[in-house]
N, C-alpha and C positions, 0 to 999 in steps of 0.2 A: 520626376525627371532628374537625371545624374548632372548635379551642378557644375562637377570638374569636368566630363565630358563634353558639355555645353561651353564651357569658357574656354576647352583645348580647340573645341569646332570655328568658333566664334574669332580667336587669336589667330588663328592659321587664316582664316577669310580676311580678318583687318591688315592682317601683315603681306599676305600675298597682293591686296589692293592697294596697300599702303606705299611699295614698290613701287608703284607704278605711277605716285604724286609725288609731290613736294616733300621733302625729307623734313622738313619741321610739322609738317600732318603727321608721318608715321612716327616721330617721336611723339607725340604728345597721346598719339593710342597707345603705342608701346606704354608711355608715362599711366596713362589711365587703367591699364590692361595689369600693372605690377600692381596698382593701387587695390585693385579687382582682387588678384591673388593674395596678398595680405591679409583680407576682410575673410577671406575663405580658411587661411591659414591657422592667420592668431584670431580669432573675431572679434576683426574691431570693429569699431561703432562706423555703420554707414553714412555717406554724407545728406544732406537734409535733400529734398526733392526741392526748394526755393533755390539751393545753390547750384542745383541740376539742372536746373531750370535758365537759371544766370550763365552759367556757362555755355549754356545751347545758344543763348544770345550774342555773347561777348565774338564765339568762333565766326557766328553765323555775322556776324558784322566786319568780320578779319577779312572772310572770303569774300563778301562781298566787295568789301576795299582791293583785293586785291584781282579778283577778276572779273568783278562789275554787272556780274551775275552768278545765279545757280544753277542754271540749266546747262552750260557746257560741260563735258564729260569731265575734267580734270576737276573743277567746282564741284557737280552734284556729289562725286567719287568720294572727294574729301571730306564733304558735310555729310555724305552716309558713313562712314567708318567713325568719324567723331560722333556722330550721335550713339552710332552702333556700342561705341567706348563706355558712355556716358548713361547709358542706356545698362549696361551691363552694373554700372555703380549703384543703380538705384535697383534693381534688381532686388522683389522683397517677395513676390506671391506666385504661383503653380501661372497665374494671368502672366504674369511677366517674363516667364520662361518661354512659355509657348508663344507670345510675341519676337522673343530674342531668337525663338526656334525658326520661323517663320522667313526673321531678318538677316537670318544666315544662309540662306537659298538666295534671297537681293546681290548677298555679297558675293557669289560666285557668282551669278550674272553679271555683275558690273563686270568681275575678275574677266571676263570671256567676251566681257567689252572692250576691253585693252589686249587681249594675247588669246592667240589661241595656240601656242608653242606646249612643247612634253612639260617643260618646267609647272606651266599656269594649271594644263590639266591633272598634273599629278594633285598641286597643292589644290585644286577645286574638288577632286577626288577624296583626298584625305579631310576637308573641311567635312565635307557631304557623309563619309563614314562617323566620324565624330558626332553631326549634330543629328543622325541619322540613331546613334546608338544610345546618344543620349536619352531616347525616352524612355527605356527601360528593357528588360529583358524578354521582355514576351513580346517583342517585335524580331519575326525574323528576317533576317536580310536575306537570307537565299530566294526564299519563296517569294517574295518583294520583287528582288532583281528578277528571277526568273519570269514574272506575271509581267513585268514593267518593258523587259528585253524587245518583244514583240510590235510592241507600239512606240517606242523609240526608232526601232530599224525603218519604220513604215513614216514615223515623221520626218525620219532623215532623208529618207528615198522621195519620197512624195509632197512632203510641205515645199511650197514657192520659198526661195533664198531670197528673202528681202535684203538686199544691200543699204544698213545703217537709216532702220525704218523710223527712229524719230529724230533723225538730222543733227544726231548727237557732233562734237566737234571739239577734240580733245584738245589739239597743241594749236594754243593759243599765242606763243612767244613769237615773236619775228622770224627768228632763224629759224624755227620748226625744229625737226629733232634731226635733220642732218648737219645741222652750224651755218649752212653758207645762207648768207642775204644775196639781195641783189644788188650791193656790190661789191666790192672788194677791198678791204683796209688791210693795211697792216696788222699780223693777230689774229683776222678774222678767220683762216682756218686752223691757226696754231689752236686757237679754244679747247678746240675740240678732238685735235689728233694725242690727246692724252685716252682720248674714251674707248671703248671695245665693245660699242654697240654696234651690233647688225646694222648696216644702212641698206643692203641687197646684196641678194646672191644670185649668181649666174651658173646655167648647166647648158655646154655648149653640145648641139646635134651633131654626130657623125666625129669621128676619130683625130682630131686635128686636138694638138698638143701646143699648151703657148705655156710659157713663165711668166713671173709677176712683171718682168720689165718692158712685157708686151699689152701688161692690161693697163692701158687707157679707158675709161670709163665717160665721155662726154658729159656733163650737164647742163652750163651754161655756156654762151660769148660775152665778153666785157667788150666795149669799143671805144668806151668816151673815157678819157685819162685827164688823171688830173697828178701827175708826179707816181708817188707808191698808191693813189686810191682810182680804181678802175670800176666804172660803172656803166648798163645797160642804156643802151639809147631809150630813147622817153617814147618813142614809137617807134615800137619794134614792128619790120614787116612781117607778116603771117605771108607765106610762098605758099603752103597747098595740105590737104587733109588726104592721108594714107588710108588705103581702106585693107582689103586680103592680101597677104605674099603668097605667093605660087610656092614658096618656099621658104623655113627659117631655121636661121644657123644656131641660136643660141637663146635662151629662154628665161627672162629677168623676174624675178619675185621680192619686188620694191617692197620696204618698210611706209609703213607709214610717215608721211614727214608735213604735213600741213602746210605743202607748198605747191608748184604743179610741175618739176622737174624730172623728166624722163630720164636716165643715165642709159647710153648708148654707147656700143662698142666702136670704138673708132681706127675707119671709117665706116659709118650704119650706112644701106640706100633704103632702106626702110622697117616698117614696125607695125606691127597689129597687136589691137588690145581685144577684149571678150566684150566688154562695156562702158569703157570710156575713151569716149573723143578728146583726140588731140589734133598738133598740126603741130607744122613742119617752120621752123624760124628761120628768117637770114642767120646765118654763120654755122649753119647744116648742126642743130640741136633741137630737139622736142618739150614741147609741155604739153601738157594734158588742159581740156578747158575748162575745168575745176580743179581746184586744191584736192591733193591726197588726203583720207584722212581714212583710210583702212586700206591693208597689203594690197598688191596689184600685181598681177603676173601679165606679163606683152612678152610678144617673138620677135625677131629682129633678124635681118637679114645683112652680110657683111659683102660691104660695097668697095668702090677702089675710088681713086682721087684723080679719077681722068677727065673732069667736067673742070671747064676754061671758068676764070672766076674775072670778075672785075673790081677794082679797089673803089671804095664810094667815098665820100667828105669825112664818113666818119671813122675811116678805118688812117688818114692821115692826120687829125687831130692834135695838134698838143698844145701841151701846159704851160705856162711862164716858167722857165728856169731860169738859172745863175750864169754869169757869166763864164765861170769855171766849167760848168757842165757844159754848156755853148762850145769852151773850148775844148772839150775832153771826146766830144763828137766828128769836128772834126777830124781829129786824130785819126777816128775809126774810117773816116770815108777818104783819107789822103792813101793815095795809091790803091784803094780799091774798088773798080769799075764793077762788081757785079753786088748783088744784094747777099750772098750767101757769103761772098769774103767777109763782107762786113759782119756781117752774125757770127763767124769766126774770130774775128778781132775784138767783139764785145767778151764770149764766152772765154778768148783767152787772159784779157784784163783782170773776171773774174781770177779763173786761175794765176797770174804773176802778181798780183796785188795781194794773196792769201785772202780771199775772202772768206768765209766760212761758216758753215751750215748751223746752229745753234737752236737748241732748245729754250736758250732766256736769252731772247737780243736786247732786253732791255730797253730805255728810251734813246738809245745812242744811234740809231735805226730809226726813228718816226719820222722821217721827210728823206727827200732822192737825194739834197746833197749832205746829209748824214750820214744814209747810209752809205755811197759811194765815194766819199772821204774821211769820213771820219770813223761810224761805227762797224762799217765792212762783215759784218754778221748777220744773218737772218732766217726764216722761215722759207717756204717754196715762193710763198706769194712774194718778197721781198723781190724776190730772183725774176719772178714771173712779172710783176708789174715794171720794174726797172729795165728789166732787156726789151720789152715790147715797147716802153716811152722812150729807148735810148735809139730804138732801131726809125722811131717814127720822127723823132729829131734827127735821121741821117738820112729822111726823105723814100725809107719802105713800109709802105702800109702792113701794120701788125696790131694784134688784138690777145687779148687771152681768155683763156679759155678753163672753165673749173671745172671741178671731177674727182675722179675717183682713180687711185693708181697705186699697182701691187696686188693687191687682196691673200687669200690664202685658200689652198685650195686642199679640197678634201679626200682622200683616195679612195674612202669606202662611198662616199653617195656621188662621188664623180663632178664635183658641182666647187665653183668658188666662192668662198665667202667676203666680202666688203665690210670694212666696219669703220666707223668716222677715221680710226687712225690711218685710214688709205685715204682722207682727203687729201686732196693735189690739185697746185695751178701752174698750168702750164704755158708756154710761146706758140703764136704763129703767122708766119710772114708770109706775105704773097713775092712769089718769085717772078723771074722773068719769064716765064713760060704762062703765065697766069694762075698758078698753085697754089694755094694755099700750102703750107710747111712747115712741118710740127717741128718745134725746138722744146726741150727742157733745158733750162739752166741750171737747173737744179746738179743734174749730171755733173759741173765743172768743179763743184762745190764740196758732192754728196754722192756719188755713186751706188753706194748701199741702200740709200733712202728710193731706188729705183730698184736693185736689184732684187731686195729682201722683201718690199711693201712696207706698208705702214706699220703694222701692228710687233712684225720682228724689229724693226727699225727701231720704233721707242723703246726697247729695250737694249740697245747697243750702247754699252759708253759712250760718255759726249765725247772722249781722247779718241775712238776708230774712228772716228766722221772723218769723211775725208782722207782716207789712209789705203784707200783699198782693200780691204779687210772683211770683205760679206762673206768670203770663203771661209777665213779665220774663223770668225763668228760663228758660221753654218756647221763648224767639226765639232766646235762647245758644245752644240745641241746632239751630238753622236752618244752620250753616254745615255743607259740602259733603262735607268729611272725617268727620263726626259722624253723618251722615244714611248717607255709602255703608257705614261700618262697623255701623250700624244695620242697615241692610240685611242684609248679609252675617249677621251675628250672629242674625236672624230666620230666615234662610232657613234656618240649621245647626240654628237649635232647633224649626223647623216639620218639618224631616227627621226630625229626634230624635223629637221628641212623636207624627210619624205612628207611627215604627217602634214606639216603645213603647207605644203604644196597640194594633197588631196584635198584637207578641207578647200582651199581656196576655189581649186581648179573646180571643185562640184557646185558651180553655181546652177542658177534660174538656166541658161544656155546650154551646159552640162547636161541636166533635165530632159529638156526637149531633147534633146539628141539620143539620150538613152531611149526616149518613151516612143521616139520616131522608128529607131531603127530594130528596140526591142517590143512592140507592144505588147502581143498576145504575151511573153514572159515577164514582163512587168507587172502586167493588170493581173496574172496568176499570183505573184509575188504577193502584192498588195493583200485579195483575198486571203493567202495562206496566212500573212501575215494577221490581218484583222481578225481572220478566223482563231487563232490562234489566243488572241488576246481575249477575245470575245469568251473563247471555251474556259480560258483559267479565270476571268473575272465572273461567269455565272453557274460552271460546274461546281458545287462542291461534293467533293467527297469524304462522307464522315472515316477518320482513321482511326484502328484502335489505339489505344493506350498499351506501354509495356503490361499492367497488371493485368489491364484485360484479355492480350496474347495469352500471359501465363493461366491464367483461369480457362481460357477455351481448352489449350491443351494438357490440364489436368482432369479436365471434364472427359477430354477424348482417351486418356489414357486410362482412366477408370470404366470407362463403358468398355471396354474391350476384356473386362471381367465382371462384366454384368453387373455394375456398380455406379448409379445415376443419380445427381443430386439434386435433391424437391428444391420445388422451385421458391419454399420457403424457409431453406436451409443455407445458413451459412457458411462458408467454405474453412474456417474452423469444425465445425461443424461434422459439415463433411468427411473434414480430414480426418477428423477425430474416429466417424464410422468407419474412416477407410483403414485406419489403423487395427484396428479389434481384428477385422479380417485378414490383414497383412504386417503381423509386427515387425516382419523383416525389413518393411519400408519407414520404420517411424522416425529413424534419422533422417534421410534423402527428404521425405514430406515434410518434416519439419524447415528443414531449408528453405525450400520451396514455401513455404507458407509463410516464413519471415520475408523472405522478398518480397513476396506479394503485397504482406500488408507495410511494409515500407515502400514501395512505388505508389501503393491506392491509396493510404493514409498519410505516410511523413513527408517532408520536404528532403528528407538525408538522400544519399545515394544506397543503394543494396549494397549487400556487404561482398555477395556475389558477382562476381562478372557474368556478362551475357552468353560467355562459353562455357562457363561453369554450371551455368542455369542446364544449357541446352546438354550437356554431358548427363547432368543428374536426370536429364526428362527422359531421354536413353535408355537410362537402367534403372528405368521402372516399368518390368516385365510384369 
């Protein structure tokens, strides 16, 4: 077995797994993995099997301290690539290879445990050629793929889509892999809007055209305040479980996030998923009634804001404040009778006080009257939690609301992408009409940070904030090299997002709907299929040999002058009688006879090419 082909297969499996844990797991394989290469390089002396042995313990006691078992996916994931590592070090016998061989087929299943995006299957792909080639050369891969092709199509079409059949459970953290808890501190979305992870993308039905400063995303309501920290009532009420829409506007394919938050267009009147129930919350947001813990596609239907709302105890709630804030309120309600002046006269404060939007508000900002006298800098949430507790201090029921706002949108697969850096919290007050009514503060602050989305946003100078400047910025992005790698970058993730969208959408439901509506062509499929695999795993057909080709048609070229060789002569032999009666062929036959016995005897290659061959059988009349 080919040792470097084995450690190329084996490094591409730990590293493509190793992505997808804790960054101090995939250093210490990466660490193990140089160690590996060394020993192969210079031959150094391998480590002892006791200290291999110690270390499988030491790691194996890490993870356990730190996630309290082995069985969750992020746990088993990293004590399989460690051993995998470690495994690789001790690596001495043909037994040990073909265990490592074995344990790199593990590793691409885990890998397909976490992602099933172009990126995962490229590098499971390349893993799979690698440990695939490593046995040696008289494996062929064509004839492999081709015999294997058949019964692949037939498991894929026909095997039941178990949904996460041994209750594996990756993101074990609080915040899951979108950042937001359930509630809201100060920071608690800034975490995370440095990141440029997928959180979900959206492909909206039918031709209607929106920009980033129209995608509000719903997730959660906050109600109960407590100053800048906003958190979920302790019993939240469940209003009612959605079943079919007669119709749906736009189409969400949720990341995984270890939580149970549905992100809806706002305003959603409703949502249908393929296999997980959910329900509908007071403050018009969804959850599902399990945690997410693998992608999820639901339709959604866009609603209008005409249903009369009522304010309840905890939507007027507040905090112990300062005196100063006491007095900074009423300010806002002297001279104005309606609730919407007043959300006016807060928003404008923001703007004549300079407040301003910042990426390090620092501790000068950690309490309401810090930051509204003293450090006057922040995040969305600063903005979002201060105008909702200042409006409910001026006697109008408000609440906030997290999310998703901006995203980026794709023009080759038509579809918007979301990524943590479009986390967003936002305002909203009940009017006197009964309405509920969306405010961003953010707006009075940060205008770009709405225009652009998230992900252009953190790249904007901290000096544009606040300047008006999204345009300015949007022209930067006009030169030629910026636009073709956009490009490119769209077309890999419009690839990406079809593929991930098909596997998902072909579930167990999927299935039956094909098999209902197609059967007789299904059930045909199937056969052809099995038939198929069936005929190349028990036909064989003996093929000849290049030498043996050449030998039939030296055979047939001599019998067409009555010249036939015993069936106890050998083709020297032969050649040699055929020569006495043909001297004009003793060169061309000599050729031909060294081929032969270098394809039927040596390992070399002919010195002839295969057109050269067939030229010389030609002109021998």
């Amino acid at each position: 077995m080919n040792s470097w082909r084995l450690l190329i297969g084996l490094g591409i499996g730990i590293f493509m797994v190793g992505l997808e844990v804790e960054s101090w797991v995939l250093s210490v394989c990466l660490f193990f993995l140089a160690w590996k290469s060394s020993i192969e390089l210079w031959h150094m002396q391998k480590p002892p099997r006791w200290f291999i042995n110690a270390l499988v313990m030491v790691f194996l006691s890490i993870l356990w301290f730190r996630y309290k078992t082995i069985f969750g996916q992020d746990a088993s994931s990293s004590f399989l690539i460690i051993l995998t590592s470690l495994k690789l070090l001790e690596e001495r016998t043909l037994r040990d290879q073909k265990f490592l061989f074995l344990l790199g087929f593990v590793l691409i299943s885990a890998l397909f445990l976490f992602s099933i995006e172009a990126p995962s299957l490229v590098g499971g792909i390349a893993c799979f050629f690698f440990l695939w080639s490593a046995q040696g050369r008289e494996i062929k891969y064509s004839s492999v793929f081709l015999k294997s092709l058949p019964l692949a199509l037939f498991l894929f079409l026909f095997f039941p889509r178990v949904q996460n059949p041994f209750g594996l459970q990756g993101l074990t953290s609080t915040q899951g892999s979108t950042g937001f808890s359930d509630d809201l501190n100060p920071g608690s979305i800034s975490r995370i809007q440095n990141s440029k992870e997928v959180a979900f993308r959206v492909q909206f039905i039918g031709d209607k055209k929106y920009r980033p400063h129209d995608q509000y995303w719903r997730g959660q309501v906050l109600t109960l305040s407590d100053g800048l920290r906003w958190m979920k009532p302790t019993v939240p009420t469940i209003e009612r479980v959605f079943e079919r829409l007669p119709r749906a506007d736009y189409e969400v394919a949720l990341e995984p996030q270890g939580k149970r938050w549905l992100f809806v267009w706002e305003p959603t009147s409703g949502i249908q998923t393929a296999r997980t129930p959910f329900v509908l919350k007071r403050g018009q947001y969804y959850e599902s009634v399990a945690p997410i813990y693998e992608r999820l596609t639901y339709q959604g239907r866009i609603g209008d804001d005409s249903g009369i709302a009522k304010a309840e105890k905890s939507d007027l709630q507040v905090p112990q404040v300062s005196v100063r804030i006491q007095e900074l309120v009423k300010e806002f309600i002297a001279g104005s009778p309606h609730r919407e002046a007043i959300s006016e006269k807060i928003l404008a404060y923001f703007k004549d006080q300079k407040f301003t939007y910042t990426k390090s508000p620092g501790t000068a900002s950690s309490s309401l009257d810090a930051f509204l006298f003293e450090g006057k800098k922040g995040y969305c949430e600063h903005y979002a939690a201060t105008f909702a507790t200042l409006l409910r201090l001026a006697g109008v029921p408000a609440r906030v609301v997290t999310g998703y706002q901006g995203g980026e949108y794709n023009t080759y697969g038509r579809f918007w992408k979301f990524s943590q850096s479009d986390a967003h919290a936002w305002t909203e007050y009940l009017n006197e009409e009964g309405k509920w009514v969306r405010v961003d503060p953010t707006s009075a602050v940060a205008p770009e940070r709405l225009e652009l989305g998230g992900v252009m946003f953190e790249d904007l100078p901290e000096e544009w904030i606040g300047q008006n400047k999204a345009q300015d910025y949007l022209k930067t992005r006009e030169a030629w090299w910026i636009q073709a790698r956009e490009t490119v970058l769209q077309s890999i993730e419009s690839l990406n997002y079809e593929l991930v969208l098909f596997l998902i959408d072909f579930n167990l439901e999927k299935q039956k709907e094909i098999f209902a509506e197609y059967r007789f062509w299904v059930l045909g499929a199937g056969v052809l299929l099995i038939g198929l695999f069936l005929f190349q795993s028990f036909y064989r057909r003996d093929r000849r040999t290049y030498a043996e080709w050449l030998l039939d048609e030296l055979e047939k070229k001599a019998a067409r002058t009555n010249l036939y060789r015993e069936s106890s002569e050998t083709l020297r032999q032969f050649v040699n009688r055929w020569e006495q009666s043909r001297p004009d062929l003793h060169e061309n036959l000599e050729k031909l006879l060294a081929v032969y016995e270098t394809s039927q005897y040596a390992t070399g290659t002919p010195k002839l090419s295969a057109k050269d061959v067939r030229q010389i059988l030609k002109g021998l009349k």
